[in-house]
N, CA and C atoms as an extended XYZ file, in Angstrom:
522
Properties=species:S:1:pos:R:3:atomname:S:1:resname:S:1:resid:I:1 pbc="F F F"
N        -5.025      -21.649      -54.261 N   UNK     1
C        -5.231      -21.202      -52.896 CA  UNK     1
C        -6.725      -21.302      -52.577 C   UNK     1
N        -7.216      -21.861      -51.632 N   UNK     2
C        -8.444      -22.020      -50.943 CA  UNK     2
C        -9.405      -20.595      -50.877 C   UNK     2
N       -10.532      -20.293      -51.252 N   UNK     3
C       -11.217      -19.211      -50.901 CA  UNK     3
C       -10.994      -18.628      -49.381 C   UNK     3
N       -11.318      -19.537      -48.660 N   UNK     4
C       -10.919      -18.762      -47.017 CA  UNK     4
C        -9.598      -18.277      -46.596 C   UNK     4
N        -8.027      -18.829      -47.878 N   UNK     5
C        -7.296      -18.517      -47.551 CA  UNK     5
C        -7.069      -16.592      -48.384 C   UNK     5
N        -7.812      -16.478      -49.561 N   UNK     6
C        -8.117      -15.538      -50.143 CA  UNK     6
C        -8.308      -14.450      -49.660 C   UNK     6
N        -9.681      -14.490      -48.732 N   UNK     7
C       -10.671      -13.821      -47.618 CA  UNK     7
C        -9.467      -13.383      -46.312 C   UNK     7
N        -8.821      -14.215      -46.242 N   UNK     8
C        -8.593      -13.876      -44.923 CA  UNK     8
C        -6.720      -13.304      -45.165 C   UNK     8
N        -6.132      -13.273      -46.380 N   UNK     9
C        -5.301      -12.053      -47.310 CA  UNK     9
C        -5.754      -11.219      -47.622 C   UNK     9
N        -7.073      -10.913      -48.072 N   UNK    10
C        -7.604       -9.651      -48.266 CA  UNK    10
C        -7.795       -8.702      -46.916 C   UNK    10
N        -8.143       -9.572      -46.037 N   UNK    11
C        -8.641       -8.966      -44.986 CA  UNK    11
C        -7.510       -8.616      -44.111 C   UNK    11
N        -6.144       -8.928      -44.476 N   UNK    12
C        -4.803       -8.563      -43.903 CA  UNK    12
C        -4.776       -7.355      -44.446 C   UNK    12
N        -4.767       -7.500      -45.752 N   UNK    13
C        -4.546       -5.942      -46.767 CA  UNK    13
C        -5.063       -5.116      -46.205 C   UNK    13
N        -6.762       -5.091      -45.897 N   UNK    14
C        -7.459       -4.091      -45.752 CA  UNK    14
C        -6.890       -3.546      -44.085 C   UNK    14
N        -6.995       -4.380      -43.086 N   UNK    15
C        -6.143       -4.229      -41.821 CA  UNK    15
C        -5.438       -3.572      -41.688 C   UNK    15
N        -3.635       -3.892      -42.917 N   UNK    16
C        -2.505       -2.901      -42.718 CA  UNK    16
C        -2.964       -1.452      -43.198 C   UNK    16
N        -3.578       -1.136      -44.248 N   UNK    17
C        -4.127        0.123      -44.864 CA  UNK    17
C        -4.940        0.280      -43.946 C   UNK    17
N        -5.525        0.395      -42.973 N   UNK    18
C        -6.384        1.123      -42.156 CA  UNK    18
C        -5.383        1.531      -40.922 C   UNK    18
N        -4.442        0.672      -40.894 N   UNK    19
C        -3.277        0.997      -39.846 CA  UNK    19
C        -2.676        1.951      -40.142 C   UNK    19
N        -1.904        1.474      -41.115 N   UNK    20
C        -1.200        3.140      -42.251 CA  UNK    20
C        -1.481        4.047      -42.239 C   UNK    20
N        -3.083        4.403      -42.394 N   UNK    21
C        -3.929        5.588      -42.379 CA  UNK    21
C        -3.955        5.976      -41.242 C   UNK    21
N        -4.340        5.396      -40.463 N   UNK    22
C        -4.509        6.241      -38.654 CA  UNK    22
C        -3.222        6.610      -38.150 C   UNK    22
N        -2.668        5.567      -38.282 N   UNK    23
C        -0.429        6.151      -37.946 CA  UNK    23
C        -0.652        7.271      -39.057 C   UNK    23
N        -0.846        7.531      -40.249 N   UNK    24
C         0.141        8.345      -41.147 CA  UNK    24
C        -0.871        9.701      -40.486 C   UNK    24
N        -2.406        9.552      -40.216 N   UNK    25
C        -3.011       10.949      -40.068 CA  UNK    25
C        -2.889       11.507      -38.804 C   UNK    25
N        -2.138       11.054      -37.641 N   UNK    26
C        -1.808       11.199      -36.305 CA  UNK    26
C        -0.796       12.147      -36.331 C   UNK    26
N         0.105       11.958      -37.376 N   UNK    27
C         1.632       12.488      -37.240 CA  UNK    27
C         1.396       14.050      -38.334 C   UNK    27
N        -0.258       13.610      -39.117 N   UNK    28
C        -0.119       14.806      -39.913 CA  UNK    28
C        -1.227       15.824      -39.481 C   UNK    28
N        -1.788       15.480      -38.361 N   UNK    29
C        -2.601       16.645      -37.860 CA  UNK    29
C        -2.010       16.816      -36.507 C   UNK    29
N        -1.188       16.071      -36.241 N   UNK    30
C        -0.368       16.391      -35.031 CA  UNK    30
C        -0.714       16.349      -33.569 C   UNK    30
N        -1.838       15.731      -33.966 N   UNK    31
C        -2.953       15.867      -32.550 CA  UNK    31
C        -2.901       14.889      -31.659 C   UNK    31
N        -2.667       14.878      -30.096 N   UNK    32
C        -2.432       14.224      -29.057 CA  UNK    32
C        -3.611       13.614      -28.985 C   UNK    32
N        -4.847       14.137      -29.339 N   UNK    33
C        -6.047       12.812      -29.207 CA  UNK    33
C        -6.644       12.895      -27.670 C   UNK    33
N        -6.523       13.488      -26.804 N   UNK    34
C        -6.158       13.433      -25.375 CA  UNK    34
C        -6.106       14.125      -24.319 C   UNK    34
N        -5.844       15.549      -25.170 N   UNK    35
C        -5.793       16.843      -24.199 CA  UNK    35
C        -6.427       17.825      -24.484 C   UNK    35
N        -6.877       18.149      -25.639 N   UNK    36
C        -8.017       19.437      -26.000 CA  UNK    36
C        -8.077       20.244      -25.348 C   UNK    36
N        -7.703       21.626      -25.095 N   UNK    37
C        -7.804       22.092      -24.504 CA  UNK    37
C        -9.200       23.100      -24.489 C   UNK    37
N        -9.515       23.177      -23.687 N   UNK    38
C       -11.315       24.206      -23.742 CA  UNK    38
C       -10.858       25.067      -24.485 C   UNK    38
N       -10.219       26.539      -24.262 N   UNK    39
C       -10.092       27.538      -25.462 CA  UNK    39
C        -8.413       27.911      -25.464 C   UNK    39
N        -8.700       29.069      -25.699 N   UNK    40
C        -7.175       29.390      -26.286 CA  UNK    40
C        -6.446       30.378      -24.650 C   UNK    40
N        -6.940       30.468      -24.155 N   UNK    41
C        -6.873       31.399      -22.343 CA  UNK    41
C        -6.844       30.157      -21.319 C   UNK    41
N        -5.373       29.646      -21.149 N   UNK    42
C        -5.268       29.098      -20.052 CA  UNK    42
C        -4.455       29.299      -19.099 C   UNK    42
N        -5.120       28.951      -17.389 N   UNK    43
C        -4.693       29.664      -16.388 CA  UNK    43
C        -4.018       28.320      -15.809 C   UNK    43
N        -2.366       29.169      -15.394 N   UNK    44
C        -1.304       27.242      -15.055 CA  UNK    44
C        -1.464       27.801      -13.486 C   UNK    44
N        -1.192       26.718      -13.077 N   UNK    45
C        -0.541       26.578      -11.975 CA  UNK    45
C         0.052       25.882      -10.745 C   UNK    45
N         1.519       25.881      -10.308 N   UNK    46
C         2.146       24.610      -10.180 CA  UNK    46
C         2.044       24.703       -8.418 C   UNK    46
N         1.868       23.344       -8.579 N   UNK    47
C         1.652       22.845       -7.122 CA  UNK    47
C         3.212       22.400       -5.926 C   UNK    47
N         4.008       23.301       -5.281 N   UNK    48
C         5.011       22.440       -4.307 CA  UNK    48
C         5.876       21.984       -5.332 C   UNK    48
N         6.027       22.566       -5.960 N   UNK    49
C         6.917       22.566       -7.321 CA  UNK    49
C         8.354       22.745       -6.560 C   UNK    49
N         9.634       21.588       -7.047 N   UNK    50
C        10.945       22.076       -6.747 CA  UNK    50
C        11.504       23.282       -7.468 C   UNK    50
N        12.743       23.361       -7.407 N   UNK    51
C        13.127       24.139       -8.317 CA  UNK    51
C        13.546       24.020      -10.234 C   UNK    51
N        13.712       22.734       -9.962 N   UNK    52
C        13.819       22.338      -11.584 CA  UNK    52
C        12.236       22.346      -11.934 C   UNK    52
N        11.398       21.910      -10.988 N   UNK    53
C        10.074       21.622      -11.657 CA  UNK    53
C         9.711       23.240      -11.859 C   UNK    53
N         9.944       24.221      -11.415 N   UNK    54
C         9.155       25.485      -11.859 CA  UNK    54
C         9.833       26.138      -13.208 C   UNK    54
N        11.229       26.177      -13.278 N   UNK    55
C        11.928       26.053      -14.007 CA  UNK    55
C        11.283       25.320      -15.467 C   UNK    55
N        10.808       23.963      -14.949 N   UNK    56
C        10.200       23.686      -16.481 CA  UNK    56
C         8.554       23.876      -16.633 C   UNK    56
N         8.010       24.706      -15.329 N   UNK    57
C         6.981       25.305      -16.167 CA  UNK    57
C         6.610       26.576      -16.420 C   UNK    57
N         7.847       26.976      -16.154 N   UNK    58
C         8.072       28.712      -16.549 CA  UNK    58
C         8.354       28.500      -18.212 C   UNK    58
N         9.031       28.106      -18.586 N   UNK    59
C         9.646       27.612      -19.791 CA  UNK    59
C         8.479       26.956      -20.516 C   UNK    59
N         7.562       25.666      -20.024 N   UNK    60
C         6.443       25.363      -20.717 CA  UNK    60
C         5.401       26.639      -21.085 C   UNK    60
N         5.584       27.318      -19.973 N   UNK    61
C         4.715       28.399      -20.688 CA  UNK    61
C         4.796       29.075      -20.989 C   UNK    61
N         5.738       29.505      -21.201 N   UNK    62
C         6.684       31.179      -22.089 CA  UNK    62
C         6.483       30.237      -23.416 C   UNK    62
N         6.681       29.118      -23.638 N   UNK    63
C         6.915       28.571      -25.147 CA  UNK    63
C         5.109       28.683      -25.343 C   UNK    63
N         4.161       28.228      -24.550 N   UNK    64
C         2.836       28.549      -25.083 CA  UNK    64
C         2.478       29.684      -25.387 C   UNK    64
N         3.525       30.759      -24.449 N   UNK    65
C         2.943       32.185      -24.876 CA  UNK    65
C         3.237       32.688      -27.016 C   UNK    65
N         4.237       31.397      -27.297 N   UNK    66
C         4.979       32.134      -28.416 CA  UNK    66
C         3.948       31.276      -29.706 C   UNK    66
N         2.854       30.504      -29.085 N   UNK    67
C         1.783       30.398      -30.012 CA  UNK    67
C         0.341       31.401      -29.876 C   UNK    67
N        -0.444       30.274      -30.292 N   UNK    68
C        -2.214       31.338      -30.576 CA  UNK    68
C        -2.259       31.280      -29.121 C   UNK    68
N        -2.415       30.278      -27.623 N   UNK    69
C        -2.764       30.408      -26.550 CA  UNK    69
C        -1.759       31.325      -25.406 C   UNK    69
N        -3.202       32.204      -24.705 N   UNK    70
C        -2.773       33.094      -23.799 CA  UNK    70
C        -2.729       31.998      -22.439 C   UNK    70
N        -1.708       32.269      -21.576 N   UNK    71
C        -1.880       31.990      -20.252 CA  UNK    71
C        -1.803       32.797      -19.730 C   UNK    71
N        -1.962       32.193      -18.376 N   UNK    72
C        -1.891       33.616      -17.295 CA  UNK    72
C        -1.881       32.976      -15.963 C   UNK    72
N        -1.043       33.404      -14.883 N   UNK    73
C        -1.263       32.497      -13.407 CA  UNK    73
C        -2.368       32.484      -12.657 C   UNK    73
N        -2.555       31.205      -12.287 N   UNK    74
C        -3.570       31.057      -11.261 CA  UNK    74
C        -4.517       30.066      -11.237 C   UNK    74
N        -4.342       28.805      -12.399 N   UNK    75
C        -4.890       27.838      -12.474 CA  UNK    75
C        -6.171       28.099      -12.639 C   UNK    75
N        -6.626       26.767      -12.668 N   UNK    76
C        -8.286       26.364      -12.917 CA  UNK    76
C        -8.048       25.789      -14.336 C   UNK    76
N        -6.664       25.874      -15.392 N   UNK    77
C        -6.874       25.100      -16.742 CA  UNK    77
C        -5.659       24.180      -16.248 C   UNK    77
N        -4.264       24.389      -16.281 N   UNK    78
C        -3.392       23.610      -16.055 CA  UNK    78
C        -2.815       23.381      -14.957 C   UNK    78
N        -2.752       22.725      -14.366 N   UNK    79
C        -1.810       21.813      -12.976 CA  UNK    79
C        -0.671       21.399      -12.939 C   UNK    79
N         0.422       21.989      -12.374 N   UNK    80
C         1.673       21.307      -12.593 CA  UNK    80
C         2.265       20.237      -11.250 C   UNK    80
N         2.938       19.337      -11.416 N   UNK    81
C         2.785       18.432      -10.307 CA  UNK    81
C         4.354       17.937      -10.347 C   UNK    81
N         5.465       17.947       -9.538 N   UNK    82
C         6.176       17.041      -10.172 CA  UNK    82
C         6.607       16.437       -8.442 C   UNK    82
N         7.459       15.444       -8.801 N   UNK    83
C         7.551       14.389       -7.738 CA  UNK    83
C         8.375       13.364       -8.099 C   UNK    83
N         9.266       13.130       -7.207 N   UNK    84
C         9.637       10.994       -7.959 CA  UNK    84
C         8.413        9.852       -7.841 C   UNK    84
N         8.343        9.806       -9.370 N   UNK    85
C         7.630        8.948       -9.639 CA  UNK    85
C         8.179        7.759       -9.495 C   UNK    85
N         8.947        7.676       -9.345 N   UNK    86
C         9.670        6.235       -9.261 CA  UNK    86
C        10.402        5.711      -10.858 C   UNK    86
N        10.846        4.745      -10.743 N   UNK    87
C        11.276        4.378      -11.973 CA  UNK    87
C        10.028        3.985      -13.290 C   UNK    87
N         9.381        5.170      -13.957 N   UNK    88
C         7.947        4.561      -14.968 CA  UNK    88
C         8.409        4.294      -15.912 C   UNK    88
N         9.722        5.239      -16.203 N   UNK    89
C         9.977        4.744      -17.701 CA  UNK    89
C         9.591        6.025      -18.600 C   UNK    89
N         9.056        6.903      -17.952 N   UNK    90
C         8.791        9.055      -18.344 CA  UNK    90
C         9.302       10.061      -17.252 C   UNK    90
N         9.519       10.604      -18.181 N   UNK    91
C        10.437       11.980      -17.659 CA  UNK    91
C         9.190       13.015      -17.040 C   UNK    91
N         7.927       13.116      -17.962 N   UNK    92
C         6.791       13.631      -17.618 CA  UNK    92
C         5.528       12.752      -18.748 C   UNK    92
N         4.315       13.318      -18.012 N   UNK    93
C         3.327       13.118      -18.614 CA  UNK    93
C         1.942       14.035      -18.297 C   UNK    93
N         1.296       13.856      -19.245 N   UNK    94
C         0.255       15.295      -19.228 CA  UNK    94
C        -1.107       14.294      -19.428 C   UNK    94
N        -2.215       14.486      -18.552 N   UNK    95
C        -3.470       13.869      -18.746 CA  UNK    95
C        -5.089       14.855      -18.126 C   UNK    95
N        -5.670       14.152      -18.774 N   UNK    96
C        -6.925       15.271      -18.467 CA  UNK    96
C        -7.895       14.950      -17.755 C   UNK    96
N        -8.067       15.831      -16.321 N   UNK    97
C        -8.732       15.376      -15.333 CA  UNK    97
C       -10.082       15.721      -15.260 C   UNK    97
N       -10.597       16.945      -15.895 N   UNK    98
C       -11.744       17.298      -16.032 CA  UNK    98
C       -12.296       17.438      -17.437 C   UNK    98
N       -13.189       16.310      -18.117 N   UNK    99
C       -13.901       16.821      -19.382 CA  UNK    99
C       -14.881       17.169      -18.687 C   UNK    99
N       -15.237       18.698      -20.206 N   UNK   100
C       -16.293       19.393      -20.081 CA  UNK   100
C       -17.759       17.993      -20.277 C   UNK   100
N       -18.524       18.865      -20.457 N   UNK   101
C       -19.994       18.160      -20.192 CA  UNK   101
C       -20.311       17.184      -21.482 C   UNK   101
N       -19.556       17.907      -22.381 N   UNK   102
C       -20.308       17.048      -24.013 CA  UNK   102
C       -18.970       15.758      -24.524 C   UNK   102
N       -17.481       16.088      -23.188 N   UNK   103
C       -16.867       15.043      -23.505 CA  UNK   103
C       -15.740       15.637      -24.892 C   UNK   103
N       -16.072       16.738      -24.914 N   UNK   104
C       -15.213       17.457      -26.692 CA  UNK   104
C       -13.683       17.614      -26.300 C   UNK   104
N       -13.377       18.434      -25.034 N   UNK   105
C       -12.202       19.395      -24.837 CA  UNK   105
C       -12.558       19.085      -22.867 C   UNK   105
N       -10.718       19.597      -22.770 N   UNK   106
C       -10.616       19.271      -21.058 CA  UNK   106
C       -10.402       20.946      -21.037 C   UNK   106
N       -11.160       20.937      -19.258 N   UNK   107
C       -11.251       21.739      -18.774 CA  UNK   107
C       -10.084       22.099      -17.763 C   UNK   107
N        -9.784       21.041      -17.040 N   UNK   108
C        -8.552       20.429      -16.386 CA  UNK   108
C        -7.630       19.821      -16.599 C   UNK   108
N        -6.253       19.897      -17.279 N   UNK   109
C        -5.168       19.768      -17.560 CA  UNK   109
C        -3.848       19.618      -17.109 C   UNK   109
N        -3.863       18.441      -15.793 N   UNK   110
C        -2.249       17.707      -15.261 CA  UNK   110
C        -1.149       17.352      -16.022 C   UNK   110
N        -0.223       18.440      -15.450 N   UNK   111
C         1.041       17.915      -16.053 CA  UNK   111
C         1.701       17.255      -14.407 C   UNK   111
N         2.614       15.843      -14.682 N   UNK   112
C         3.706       15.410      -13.872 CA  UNK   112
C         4.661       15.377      -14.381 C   UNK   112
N         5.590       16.412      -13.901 N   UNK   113
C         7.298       16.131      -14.060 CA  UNK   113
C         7.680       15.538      -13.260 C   UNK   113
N         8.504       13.691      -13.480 N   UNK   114
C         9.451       12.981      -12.514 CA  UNK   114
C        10.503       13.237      -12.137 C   UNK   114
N        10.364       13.424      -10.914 N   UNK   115
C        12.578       13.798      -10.680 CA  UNK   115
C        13.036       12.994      -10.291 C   UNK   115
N        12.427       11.427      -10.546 N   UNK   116
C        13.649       10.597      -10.506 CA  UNK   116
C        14.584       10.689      -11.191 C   UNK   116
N        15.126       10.979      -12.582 N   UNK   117
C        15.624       10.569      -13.136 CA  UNK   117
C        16.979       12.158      -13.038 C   UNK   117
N        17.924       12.036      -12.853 N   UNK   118
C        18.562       13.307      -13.175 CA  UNK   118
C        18.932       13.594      -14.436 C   UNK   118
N        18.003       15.254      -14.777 N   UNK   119
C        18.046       15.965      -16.083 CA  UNK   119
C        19.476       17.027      -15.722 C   UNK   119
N        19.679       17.871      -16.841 N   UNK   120
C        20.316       19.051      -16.399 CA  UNK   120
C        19.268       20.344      -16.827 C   UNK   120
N        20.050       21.550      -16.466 N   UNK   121
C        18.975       22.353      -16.633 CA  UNK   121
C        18.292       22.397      -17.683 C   UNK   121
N        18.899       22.234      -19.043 N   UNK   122
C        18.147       22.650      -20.507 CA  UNK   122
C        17.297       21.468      -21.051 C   UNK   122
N        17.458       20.166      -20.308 N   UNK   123
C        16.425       19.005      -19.951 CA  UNK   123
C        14.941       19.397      -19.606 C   UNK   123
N        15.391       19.931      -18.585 N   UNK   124
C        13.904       20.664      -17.602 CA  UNK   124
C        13.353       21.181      -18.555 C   UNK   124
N        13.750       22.799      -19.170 N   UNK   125
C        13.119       23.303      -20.321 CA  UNK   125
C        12.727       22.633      -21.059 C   UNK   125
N        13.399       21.805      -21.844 N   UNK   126
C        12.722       20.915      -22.717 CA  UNK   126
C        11.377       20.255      -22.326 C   UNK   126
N        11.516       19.067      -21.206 N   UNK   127
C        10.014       18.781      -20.929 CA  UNK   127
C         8.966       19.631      -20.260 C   UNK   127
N         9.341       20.952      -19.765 N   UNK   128
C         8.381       21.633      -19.530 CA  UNK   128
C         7.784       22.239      -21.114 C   UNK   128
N         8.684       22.274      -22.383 N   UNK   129
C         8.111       22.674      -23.449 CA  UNK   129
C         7.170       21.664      -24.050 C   UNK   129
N         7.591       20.537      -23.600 N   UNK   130
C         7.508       18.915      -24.070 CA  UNK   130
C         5.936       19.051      -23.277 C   UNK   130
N         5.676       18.773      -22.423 N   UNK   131
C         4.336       18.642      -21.786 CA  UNK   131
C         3.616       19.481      -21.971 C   UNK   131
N         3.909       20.750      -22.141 N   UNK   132
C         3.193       21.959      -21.941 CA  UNK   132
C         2.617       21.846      -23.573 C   UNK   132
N         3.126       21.691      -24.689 N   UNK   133
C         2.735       21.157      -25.987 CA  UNK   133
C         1.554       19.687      -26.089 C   UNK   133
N         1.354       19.190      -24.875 N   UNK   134
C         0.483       18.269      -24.572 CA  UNK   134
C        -0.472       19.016      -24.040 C   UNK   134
N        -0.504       19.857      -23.866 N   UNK   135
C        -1.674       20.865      -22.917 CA  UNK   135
C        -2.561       21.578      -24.222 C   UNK   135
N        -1.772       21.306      -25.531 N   UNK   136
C        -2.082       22.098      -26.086 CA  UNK   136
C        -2.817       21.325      -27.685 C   UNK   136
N        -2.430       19.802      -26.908 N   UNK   137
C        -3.147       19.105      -28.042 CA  UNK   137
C        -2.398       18.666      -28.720 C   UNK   137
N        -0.729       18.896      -28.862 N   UNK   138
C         0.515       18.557      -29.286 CA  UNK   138
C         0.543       16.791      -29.361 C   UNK   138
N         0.785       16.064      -29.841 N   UNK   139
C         1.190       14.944      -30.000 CA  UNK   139
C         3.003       14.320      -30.225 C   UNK   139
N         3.398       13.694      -29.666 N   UNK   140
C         4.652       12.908      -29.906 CA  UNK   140
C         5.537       13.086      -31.694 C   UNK   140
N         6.426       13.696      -31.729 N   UNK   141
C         7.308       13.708      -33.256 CA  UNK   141
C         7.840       12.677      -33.837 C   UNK   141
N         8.249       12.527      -34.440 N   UNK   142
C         9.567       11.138      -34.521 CA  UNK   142
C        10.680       12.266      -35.697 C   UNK   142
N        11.541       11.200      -35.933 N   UNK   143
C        12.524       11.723      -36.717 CA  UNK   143
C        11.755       12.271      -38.064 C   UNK   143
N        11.076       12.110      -38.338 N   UNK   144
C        10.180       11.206      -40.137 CA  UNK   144
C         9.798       12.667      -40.196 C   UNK   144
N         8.989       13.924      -39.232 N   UNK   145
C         8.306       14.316      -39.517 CA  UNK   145
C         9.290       15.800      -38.481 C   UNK   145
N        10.423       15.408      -38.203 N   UNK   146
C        11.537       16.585      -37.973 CA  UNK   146
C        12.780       16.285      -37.688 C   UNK   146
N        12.638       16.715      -39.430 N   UNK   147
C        14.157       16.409      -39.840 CA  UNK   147
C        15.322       17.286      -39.384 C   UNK   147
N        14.916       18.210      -38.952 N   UNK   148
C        16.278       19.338      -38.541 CA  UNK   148
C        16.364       19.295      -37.068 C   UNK   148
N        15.327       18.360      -36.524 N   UNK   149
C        15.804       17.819      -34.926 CA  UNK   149
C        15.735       19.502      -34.068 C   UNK   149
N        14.622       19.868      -34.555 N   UNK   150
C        14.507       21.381      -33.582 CA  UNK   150
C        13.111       21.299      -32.661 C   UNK   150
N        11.994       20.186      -32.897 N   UNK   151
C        11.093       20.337      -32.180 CA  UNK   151
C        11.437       19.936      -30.601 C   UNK   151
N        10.832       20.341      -29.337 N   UNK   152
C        10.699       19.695      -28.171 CA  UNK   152
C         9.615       18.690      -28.061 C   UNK   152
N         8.946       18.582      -29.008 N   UNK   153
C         7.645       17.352      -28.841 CA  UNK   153
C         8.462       15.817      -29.539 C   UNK   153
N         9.605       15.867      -29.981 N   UNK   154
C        10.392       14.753      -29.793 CA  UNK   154
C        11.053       14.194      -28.727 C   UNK   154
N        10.844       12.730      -28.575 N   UNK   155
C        11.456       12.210      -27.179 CA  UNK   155
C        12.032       11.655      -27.212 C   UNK   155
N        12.900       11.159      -28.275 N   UNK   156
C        14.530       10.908      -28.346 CA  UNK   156
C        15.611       12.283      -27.917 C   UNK   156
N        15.439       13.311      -28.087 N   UNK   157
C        16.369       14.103      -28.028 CA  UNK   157
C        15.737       15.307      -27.284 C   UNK   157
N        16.425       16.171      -26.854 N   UNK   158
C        15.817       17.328      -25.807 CA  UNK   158
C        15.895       18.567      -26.735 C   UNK   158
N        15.587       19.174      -27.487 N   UNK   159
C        15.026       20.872      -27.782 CA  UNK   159
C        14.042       21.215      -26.992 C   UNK   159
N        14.563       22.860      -27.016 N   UNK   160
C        13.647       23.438      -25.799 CA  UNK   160
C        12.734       24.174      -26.252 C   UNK   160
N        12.571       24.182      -27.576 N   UNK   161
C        11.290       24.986      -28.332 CA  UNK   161
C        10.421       24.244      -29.457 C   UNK   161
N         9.393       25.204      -29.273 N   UNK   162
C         8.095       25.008      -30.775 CA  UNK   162
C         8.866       25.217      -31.466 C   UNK   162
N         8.899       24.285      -32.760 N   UNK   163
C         9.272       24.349      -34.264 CA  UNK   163
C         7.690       25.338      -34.764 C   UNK   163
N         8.502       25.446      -35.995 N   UNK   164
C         6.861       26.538      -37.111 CA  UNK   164
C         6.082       25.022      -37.066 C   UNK   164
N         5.912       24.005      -37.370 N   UNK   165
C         5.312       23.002      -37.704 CA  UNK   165
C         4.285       23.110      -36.475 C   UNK   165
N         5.074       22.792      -35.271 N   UNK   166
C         4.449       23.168      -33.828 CA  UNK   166
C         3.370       23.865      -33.908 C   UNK   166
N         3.696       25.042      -33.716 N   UNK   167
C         2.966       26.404      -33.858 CA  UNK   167
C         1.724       26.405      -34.963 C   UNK   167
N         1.929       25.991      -36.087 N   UNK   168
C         1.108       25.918      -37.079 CA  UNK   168
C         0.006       24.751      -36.003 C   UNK   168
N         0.233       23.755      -35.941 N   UNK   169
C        -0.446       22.909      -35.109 CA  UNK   169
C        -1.562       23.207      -34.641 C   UNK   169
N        -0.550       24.028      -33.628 N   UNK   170
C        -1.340       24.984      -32.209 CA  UNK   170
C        -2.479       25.357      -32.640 C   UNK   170
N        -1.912       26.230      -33.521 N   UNK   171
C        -3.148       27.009      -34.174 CA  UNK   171
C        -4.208       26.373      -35.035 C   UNK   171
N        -3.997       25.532      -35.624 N   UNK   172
C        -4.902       24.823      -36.401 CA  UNK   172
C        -5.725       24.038      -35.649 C   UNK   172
N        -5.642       23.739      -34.004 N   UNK   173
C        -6.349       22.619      -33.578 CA  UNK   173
C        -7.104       23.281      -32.599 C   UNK   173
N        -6.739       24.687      -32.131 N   UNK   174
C        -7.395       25.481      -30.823 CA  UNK   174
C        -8.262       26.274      -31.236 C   UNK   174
């Protein structure tokens, strides 16, 4: 085999193992990468909200109350928004509108629930637990890493609560 063909197998190797590593440490610190939240005291509050949409952020935040973070009404940390989004291809999504000054943690924290799509009620709960776990620094599950299919931060299937794994999370990242 040619030296450059050598070099440039090694340099596959080293590639997939750096891939491996960032996938395998994503799923084991659990961290959304994305939403940081400033501290552990956040104030929600939902905007012209229907009735399923309050519904899932009553529920998003009764499930935050059952970790380390306090909420409380009246905004200035989280935003709730929901609307037909049209066909995106998400049920909801959570993004951060205000970083603080040094760029570390958001100060401002949008959630959108879509009502295009028809949920039933214990749907709603779910992605209001589902987003509201994005508020909190929560990242996406897969099967691999909950096996008893009880988290809501999985998006194949709807549970309406923090698993201990969750919670441990919470706490470890706020």
């Amino acid at each position: 085999m040619p030296r450059s063909a050598h070099r440039l197998s090694a340099a596959a190797v080293v590639a997939a193992a750096l891939l491996l590593t960032v996938t395998s440490s994503a799923y084991a610190d659990h961290d959304d990468r994305g939403t940081d939240p400033d501290n552990r005291n956040q104030a929600v509050k939902g905007f012209s909200l229907t009735t399923n949409g309050t519904n899932a952020m009553n529920h998003g935040k009764s499930e935050l109350e059952r970790s380390v973070i306090n909420t409380s009404w009246g905004g200035g940390d989280i935003e709730v928004f929901d609307a037909n989004y049209g066909k995106t291809g998400w049920h909801g999504t959570t993004d951060c509108t205000d970083w603080n000054a040094l760029w570390t943690s958001c100060d401002i924290i949008r959630v959108r629930l879509n009502t295009y799509q028809s949920k039933t009620a214990s749907q709603w709960r779910s992605l209001g637990c589902h987003e509201f776990g994005h508020t909190a620094d929560l990242g996406h599950r897969g099967a691999g890493n909950d096996k008893d299919n009880n988290s809501c931060m999985r998006v194949e299937i709807w549970p309406t609560r923090y698993d201990q794994h969750d919670l441990n999370a919470i706490k470890a990242g706020t």
